[in-house]
N, C-alpha and C positions, 0 to 999 in steps of 0.2 A: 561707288566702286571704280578702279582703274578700265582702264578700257581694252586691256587684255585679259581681265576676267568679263566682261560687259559685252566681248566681241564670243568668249566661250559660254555667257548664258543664252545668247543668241541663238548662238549654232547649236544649245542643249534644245531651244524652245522648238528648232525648227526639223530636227532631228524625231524631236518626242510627235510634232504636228503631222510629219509624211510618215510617223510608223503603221504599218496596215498589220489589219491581222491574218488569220489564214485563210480566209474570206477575200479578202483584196480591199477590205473597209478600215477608214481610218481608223484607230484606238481612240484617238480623240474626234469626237465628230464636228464639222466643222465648224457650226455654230457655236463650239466651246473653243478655239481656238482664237484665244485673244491676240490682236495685232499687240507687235510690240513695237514700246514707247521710245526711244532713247533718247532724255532730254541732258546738256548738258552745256560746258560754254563753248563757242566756236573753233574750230582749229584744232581739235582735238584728236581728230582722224574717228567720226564716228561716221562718214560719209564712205571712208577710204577703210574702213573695215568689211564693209557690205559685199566689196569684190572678191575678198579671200573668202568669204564665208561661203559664196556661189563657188568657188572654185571647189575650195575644199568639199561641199556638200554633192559638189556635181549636180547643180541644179542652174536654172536660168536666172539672169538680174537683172530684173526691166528698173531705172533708173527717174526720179522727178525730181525736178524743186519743182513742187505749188506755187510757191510766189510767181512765177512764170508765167504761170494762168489764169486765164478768164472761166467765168461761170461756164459759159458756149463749149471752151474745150474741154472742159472735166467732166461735164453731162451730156453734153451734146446738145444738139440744134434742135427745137421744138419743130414738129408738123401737126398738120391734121388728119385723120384716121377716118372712117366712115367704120363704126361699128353698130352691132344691134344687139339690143337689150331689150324680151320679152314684146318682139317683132315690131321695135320702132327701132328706126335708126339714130345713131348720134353722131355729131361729131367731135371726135374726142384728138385732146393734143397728146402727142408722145414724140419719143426723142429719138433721136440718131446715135448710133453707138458713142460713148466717151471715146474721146482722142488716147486716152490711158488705157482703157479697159483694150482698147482695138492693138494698141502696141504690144499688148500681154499675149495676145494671139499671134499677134506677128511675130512673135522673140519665139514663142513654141513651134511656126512653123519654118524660121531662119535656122534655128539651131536646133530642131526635132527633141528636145526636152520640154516636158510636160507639165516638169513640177519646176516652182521659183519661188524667187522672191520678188513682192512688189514694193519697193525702195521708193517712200514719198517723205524727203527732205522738206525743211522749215513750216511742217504739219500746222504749229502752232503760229505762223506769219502772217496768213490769209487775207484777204480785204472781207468786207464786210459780206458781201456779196456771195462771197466761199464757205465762208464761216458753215451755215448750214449745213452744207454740202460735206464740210469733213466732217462734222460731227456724226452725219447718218452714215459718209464712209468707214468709219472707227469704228460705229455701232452695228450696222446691216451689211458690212464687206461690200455695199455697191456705190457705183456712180450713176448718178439719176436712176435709170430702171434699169440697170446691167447689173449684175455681179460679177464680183474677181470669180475669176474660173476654179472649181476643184484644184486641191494640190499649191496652189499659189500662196505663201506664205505673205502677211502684211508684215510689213514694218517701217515705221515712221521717224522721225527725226527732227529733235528743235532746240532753241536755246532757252534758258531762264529770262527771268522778263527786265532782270537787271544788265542783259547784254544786249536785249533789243528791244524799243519802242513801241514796235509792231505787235507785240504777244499778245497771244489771248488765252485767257489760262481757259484750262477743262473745268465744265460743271462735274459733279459727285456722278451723275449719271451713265457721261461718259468714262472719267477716270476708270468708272465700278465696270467696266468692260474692254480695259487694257492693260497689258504687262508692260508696267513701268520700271524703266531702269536709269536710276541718275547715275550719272557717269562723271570724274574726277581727272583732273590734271595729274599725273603722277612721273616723276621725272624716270625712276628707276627701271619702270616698264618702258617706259620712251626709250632710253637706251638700249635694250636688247632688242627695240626692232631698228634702232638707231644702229646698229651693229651687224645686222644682220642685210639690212639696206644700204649698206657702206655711205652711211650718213659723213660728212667730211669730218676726219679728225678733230681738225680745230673747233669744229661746232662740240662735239661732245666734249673736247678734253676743256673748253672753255664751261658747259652747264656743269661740268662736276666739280669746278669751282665756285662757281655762281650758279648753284641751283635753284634761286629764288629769281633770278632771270628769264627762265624756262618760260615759264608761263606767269604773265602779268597785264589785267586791262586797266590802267586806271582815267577815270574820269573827272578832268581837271575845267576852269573857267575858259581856259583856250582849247576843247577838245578832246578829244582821247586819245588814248598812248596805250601801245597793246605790244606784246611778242606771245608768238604763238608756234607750238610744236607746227602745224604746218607753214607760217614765215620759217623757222630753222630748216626743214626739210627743203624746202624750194629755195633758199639762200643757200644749202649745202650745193644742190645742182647746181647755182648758177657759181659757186666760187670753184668747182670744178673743171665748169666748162672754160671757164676764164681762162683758171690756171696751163691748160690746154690752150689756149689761143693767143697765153702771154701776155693777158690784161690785167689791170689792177681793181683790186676789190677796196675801195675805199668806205669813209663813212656814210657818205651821201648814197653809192651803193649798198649800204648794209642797210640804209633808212628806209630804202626802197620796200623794204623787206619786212623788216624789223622796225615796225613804227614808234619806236620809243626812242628820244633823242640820246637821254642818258645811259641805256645799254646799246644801241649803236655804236656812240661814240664807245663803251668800253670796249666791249666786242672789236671793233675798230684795230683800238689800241692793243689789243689781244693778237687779234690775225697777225698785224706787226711782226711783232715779238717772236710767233709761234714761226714765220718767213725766218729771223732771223736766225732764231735757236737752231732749226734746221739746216741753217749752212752754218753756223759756228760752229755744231759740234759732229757735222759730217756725219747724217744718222745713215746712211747708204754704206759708209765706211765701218763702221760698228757693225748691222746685220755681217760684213761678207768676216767680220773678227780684226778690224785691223781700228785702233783707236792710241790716240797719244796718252803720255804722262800727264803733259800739260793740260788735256784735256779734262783728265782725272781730278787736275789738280783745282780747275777752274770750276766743275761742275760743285766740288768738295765746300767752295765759299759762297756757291749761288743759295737765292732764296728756297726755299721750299715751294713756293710756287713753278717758279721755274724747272726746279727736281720734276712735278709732276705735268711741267710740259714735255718735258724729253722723253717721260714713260710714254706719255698719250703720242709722239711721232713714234715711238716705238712701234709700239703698241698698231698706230695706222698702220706703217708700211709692211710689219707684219702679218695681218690684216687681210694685205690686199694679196700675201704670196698663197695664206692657209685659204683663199676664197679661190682660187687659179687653181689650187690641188682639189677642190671643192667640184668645180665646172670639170676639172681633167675627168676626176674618176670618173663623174656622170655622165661625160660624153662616151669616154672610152666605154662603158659597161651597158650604154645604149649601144653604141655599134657591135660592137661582140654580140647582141642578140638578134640584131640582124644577119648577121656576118654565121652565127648559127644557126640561122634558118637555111640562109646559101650552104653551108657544110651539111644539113642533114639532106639536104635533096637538091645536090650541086649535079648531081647524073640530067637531071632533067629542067632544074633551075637557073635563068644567068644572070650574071650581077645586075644587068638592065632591069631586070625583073625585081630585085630587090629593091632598089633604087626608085622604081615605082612604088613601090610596097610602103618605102618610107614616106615620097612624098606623098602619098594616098591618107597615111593617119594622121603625117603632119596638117595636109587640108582636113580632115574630119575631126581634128581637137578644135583648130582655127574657126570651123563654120560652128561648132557647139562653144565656143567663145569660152571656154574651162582652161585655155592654152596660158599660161603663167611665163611672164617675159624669161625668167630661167630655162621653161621647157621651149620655148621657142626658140631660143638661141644653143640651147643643145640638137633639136633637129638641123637649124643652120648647118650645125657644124658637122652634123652627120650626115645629112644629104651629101655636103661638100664635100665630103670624106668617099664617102659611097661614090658619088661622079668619078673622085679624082683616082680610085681604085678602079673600077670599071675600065675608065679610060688607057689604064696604064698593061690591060692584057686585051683590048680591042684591035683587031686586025694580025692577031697576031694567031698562028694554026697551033693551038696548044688542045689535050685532051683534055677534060670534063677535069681530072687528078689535076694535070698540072696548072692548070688554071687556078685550083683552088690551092692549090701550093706556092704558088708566088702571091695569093692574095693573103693568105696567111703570113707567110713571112713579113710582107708587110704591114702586117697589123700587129705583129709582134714586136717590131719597129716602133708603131705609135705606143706600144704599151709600155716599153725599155725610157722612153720620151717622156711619157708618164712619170715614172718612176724616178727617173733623174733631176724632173721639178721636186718630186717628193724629197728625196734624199736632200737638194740643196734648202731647201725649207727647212727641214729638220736641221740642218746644220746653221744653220741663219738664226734659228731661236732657241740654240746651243751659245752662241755666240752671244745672243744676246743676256740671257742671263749670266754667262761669264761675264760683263761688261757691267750689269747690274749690281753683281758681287766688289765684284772691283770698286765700282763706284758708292756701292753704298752698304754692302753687305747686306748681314741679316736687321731691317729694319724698315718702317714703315714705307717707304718708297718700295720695298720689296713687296708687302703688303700689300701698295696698292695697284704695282703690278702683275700681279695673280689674281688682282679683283676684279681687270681689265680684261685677263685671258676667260676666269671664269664667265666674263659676262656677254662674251663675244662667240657667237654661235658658230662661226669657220674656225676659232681656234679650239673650240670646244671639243669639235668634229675632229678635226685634225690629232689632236691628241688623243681621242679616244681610239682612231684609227691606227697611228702608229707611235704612240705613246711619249714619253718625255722623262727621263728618270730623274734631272735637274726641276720639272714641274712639279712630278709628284714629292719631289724632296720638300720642296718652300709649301708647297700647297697641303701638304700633310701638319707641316711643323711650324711654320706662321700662322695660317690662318685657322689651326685649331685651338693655339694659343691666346689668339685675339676673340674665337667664337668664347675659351672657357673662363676669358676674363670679363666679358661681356656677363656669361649665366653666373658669374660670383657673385657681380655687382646684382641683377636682377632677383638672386636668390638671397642677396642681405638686404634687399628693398623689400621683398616680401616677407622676411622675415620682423623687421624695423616696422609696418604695419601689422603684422599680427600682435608684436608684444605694444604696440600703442592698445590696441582694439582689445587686447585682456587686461591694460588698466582700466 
């Protein structure tokens, strides 16, 4: 399966694991609650799903690779005991907490969450010496004589044995006591969190040409040669940060990244192109509505590839204005709730006090570690907000009323501010499918830019929130046409089988 269905069996597994009954006891008891497996090939983001699923679950994520460790820190350090047994004494060896099991306790008293997950990467790598020790962890939930504490969900992580040396497959024994989930490369799901991540333009609008680029290991007489959904993500970062400091992303840069010589170098060749396209045909100029004849006329004899690179700068820079109305509203509709607690008990309440109020939850999401870089930088900005209002009726002799009347006005101000990126947005991807039409009309380029909006979760949002009557036009009337020329051809293939299968 993809691995945004593999990251929602997870979060089903572990959802079903902490349901209690009306008792306070688990529905599944614990020794039925099989660690889950997720074997699949590297780079996949099966390490980097583990985070959302804590978040979302609101639960803690204590974090390993095993290969890291030795027998000593998985079980702990042998001593000796003086015990007695039918009034003789013995001396018996036992062990020191695990260095893992001890973190599990730490993370519950760091972050005052009880229930987690215990996140143990390349499960299946071990040295010999290990081996044992996960087997009885997978089967018995403990290290050496510890157990994972109540409420702690396991879940493990490894590759197939054809991506690494090191594997050790599972006996029948242990398989027969874990929820295995193989997990698959899938570009189409990579995109919507490629989208949602403001993965670089040029990275996606490049794999939706060369989708067979995405993900590739192959194993040659000089080596292996690999690209992997996380090389594209950390190469998207770093051709960002660049592009921001005015540096150049070359091949030798892309190789860095993307260890395949022949899609580097194409990718390479791509980024190029996609630098150039961008200032030829002035895509900054198009969103504000202003574009040449000659423009028109030159895009009219370009290839089809290059058609669907002008959708994909499109397509980014719009992107980046529907993700800025995205952060506006969320900030703004956080401050208002603060700002309505100041309004409902402003007699006895002062903004200093709110202002505390915020950074109080802002530190109490921060220390339960559930804070999502999005929520994090919406406190930012509300804090900042909060201070910078505060500040601006400090020292000044106003009543409890007017106090809360120049702070309103003010805030009415950011909300107008709001609304004005909103309206020029809306007007910007007005402009762009007028430019669309122009350029290409009603026809596949059209097509696949509406495939681009559907598939992009800030324009998604954006349009549902303040709609698109040129959207719903193409998006009603193309792509219903291309869904029911699709189920013509699928229903005269099933049909073209059934009349074989009654000769």
């Amino acid at each position: 399966m993809d691995i945004k269905r593999a990251k929602q069996e997870v979060k089903n597994s572990i959802e079903a694991y902490l349901s209690k009954d009306e008792y306070g006891a688990y529905r599944i008891p614990v020794i039925r609650q099989r660690p889950v497996f997720l074997i699949g090939p590297p780079g996949i983001g099966k390490t980097q799903i583990m985070e959302q699923i804590a978040k979302e679950c609101g639960i803690a994520l204590v974090s390993y690779t095993i290969t890291h460790h030795t027998r000593q820190s998985a079980i702990g350090l042998p001593f000796i005991k003086e015990k007695t047994y039918g009034e003789k004494t013995y001396s018996v060896t036992e062990y020191t907490m695990s260095e893992i099991i001890a973190s599990v306790y730490e993370k519950m008293e760091q972050t005052g969450l009880k229930e987690g997950i215990l996140f143990i990467d390349e499960i299946n790598c071990v040295s010999e010496t290990l081996a044992p020790t996960m087997l009885q962890f997978l089967q018995g939930k403990t290290f050496g004589n510890q157990k994972v504490p109540e409420g702690w969900v396991i879940v493990a992580a490894g590759n197939p044995p054809e991506y690494n040396k090191s594997v050790r497959e599972f006996d029948v024994v242990t398989l027969d006591r874990i929820k295995k989930i193989d997990v698959e490369s899938n570009f189409e799901v990579w995109k919507e969190y490629a989208y949602k991540h403001e993965i670089h333009a040029a990275v996606i609008s490049y794999l939706e040409l060369r989708k067979e680029n995405f993900y590739r290991i192959e194993t040659t007489v000089d080596g292996k040669y690999f690209a992997t959904a996380r090389g594209w993500e950390d190469l998207s970062q770093l051709i960002k940060t660049y592009e921001y400091l005015g540096k150049t992303v070359d091949r030798e840069v892309i190789l860095q990244y993307i260890q395949h010589q022949k899609i580097a170098k194409d990718f390479a060749n791509y980024l190029e192109l996609y630098y150039k396209y961008k200032k030829d045909y002035a895509i900054e100029h198009i969103l504000d509505g202003h574009w040449e004849v000659g423009t028109l006329k030159k895009i009219r004899t370009a290839q089809f590839d290059e058609h669907l690179s002008i959708i994909s700068l499109l397509n980014g820079k719009l992107s980046e204005h529907f993700k800025t109305c995205y952060e506006n509203g969320d900030h703004v509709e956080k401050l208002y709730n603060y700002l309505l607690i100041y309004k409902q008990n402003h007699d006895t309440l002062h903004m200093e006090d709110v202002v505390k109020m915020a950074n109080a939850d802002w530190g109490e999401k921060k220390k339960s570690e559930l804070l999502t870089p999005q929520e994090d930088l919406a406190f930012r900005w509300v804090v900042n907000k909060l201070e910078t209002l505060t500040t601006s009726i400090r020292g000044e002799s106003l009543t409890h009323q007017q106090a809360f009347e120049k702070i309103k006005a003010q805030f009415d101000e950011v909300v107008q501010e709001e609304e004005k990126e909103t309206s020029k947005t809306a007007e910007k991807l007005e402009n762009v499918f007028h430019f669309m039409e122009d350029a290409f009309g009603e026809s596949q380029e059209m097509v696949a830019f509406i495939t681009e909006l559907n598939a992009n979760y800030y324009s998604m949002w954006f349009i549902k929130e303040n709609g698109s009557d040129l959207y719903f036009k193409y998006n009603k009337g193309l792509l219903f046409d291309t869904r029911q020329k699709k189920l013509v051809h699928q229903m005269e293939d099933i049909e073209e089988m059934l009349n074989f299968s009654l000769k």
